[in-house]
C-alpha positions, 0 to 999 in steps of 0.5 A: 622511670625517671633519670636521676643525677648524683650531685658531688659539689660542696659550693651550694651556688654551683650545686643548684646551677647543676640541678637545674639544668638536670632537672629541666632534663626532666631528671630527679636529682640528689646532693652530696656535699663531701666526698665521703657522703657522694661515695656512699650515696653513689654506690648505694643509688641508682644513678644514671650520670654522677656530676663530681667535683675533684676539690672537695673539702675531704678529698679529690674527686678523681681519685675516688671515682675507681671506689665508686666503681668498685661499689658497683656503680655504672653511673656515667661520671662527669667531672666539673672542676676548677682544675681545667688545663689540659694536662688536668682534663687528660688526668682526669679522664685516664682515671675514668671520668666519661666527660670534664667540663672545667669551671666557670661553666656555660649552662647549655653547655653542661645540659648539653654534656648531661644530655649527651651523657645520658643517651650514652648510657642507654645505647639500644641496638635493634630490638635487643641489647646483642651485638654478637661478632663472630665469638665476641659478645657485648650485652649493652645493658649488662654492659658485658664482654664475652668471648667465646662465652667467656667472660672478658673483665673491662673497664667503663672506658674500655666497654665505651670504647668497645662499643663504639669500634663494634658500632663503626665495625669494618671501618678505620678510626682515627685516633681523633675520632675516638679521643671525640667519642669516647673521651668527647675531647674535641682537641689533641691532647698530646699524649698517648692515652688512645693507644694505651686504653685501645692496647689494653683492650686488645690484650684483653680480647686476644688473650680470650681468644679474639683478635678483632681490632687491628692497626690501619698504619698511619690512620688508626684502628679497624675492628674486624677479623681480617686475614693475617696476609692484609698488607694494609694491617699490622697485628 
């Protein structure tokens, strides 16, 4: 089945800059030119990628992306803006963008972030979409967590970033390496976003039962049962 991409952008010029780099993907692509009319198409549409703009005539894009989840939408969400600054970037994806690409735009550089975008939501593991860790389950194409059977509510960003500790399972992770595979920022945004999410995750799987990701002191994180007399870990 063909990919297809949500376009969320009132410039006309701007909106076919995007579909044609989503087309020469191969990807069908729809457009929306208000907030309100993306939100409808978004939670009504099967969408592999949504490319959302935040300064719409109606409303700010980033704010409306937790409607668009709460409709049921998986889609992967890339934020392209005008706003670029650092702090805005971080804000934008703390609300649950999977990627921000500030405008003015290089066109490869956005094939290449639709393209990175769509091989993050079809991850396959072997023969099925199982990855099973002791009583921790992740359903890929469910994008689920289960512990113990149960089953444990995440976020987008929170499922991203459980996939991507159970991909690297056994091995410390620095903090950059997660702000450069799950947030795909490529510099230090000087806040504690990686902590907060990876906290919040935690609770989340120790109040199910699982106590799997640890701290590695002074470098980052493991994800692993360890035993609790490791000297190299802290709870």
């Amino acid at each position: 089945m063909t990919d297809r991409i949500l376009i969320i952008e009132d410039d006309p010029e701007i909106a076919a800059a995007v579909r044609a780099e989503a087309e020469a993907l191969g990807c069908e692509t729809a457009w929306a030119d208000t907030l309100e009319r993306g939100v409808g198409e978004a939670t009504a549409g099967d969408y592999r990628v949504i490319v959302l703009d935040r300064m719409l005539p109606d409303g700010d894009g980033a704010g409306a992306m937790a409607r668009i989840r709460a409709g049921g939408s998986r889609a992967m969400i890339l934020i392209l803006s005008a706003l670029g600054r650092a702090s805005e970037r971080v804000e934008g994806l703390e609300q649950g963008a999977d990627d921000y690409l500030p405008k003015p735009f290089e066109p490869e550089e956005l094939r290449a972030r639709l393209r990175a975008l769509l091989r993050r939501g079809t991850i396959q593991v072997l023969d099925n979409d199982l990855m099973a860790f002791g009583d921790v389950e992740i359903r890929l194409k469910a994008r689920t967590v289960h512990v113990r059977r149960r089953h444990v509510p995440v976020s987008p960003r929170e499922f991203e970033l459980i996939t991507w500790f159970a991909r690297n399972a056994g091995q410390v992770v620095t903090r950059m390496q997660l702000l450069e595979n799950v947030w795909n920022l490529h510099f230090d945004p000087g806040t504690n976003v990686v902590d907060v999410h990876v906290g919040r995750l935690r609770r989340k799987l120790e109040e199910a039962g699982a106590a799997v990701i640890r701290t590695a002191r002074g470098e980052g994180y493991i994800f692993a049962p360890l035993n609790a007399d490791d000297p190299a870990h802290e709870g």
